[in-house]
N, C-alpha and C positions, 0 to 999 in steps of 0.2 A: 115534289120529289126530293127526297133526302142524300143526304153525299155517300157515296160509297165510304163503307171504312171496315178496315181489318181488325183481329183480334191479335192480341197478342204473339201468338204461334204464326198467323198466316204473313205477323211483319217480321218477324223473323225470319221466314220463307225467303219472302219476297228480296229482301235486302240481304243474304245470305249471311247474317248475325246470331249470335248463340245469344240464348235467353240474357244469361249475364252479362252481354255488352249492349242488350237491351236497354235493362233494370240500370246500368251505370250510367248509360245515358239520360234517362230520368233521373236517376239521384242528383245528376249533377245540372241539371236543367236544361236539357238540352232540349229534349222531348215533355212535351204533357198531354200523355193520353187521356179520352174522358175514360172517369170511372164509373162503373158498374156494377157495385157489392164489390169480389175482387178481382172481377174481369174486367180489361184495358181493352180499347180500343183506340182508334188510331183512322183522324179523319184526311182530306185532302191536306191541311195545314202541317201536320206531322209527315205526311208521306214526303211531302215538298221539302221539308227540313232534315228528314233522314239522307234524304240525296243527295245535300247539299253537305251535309256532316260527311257523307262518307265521299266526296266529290273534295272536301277538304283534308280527311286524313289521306286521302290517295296520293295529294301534294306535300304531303310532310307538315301541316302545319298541325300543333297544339291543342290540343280539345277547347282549353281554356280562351285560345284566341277566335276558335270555331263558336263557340256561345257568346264574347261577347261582339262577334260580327253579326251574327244575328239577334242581338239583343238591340242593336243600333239601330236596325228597321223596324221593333217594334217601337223603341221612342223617338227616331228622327225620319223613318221614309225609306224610302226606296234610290234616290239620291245620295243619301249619307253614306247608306251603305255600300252602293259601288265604289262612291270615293274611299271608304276605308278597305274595301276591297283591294282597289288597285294598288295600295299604299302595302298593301298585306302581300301581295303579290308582287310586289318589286323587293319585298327585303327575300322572301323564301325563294326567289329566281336566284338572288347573290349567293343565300345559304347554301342551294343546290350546284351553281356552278362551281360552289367553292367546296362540295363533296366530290364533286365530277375533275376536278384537279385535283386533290386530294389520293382518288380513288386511279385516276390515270397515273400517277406515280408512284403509287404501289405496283401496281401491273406491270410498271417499267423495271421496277427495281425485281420484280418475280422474275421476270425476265428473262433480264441477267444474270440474275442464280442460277434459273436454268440452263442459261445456255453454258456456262460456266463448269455448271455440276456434269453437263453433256460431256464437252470438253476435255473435259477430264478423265473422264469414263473411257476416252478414245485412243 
């Protein structure tokens, strides 16, 4: 029995991705569908890494550090790679707390303009 796998269009579908962020994900190796003359395909191996890409961009992290976190488990294991996982996921937690203080003191400072601009108004 052979693995199920999609064409091009239906992983597109599936992953709700536009052709060109496809084709970029190939370009830049993220993805290697088989080829077929010049229809792609896309077996359990790809489906599991696109999940994982966009399981990644959902966290804020860098395509760049998305590929070579999976490049890690095809030359060290599955071991390596959670360890540089976690290592990946302790700095983009600081990165993110430190949008979310950031981002809470802008809102303070909106604020107070507003209530100010209110104020004034009265």
């Amino acid at each position: 029995m052979s693995e199920p796998r999609l064409s091009f269009k239906e992983m597109c579908a599936k992953f709700d991705v536009t052709p060109r962020t496809l084709r970029y994900y190939e370009y830049i190796e993220l993805l290697s569908p088989e080829k077929e003359g010049r229809s792609r395909f896309y077996g359990a191996k790809e489906l599991a890494r696109m999940t994982l890409i966009l399981r990644g961009r959902r966290f804020g992290f860098a395509l760049e550090d998305i590929r070579q976190w999976l490049l890690v488990y095809e030359h060290d294991g599955t071991e390596a790679q959670m360890r540089q996982w976690v290592e990946l996921a302790d700095r983009q937690m600081v990165e993110l707390e430190e949008q979310r203080r950031q981002l809470d003191e802008t809102l303070a400072e909106l604020k107070q303009l507003r209530d100010v601009t209110i104020e004034s108004l009265n």
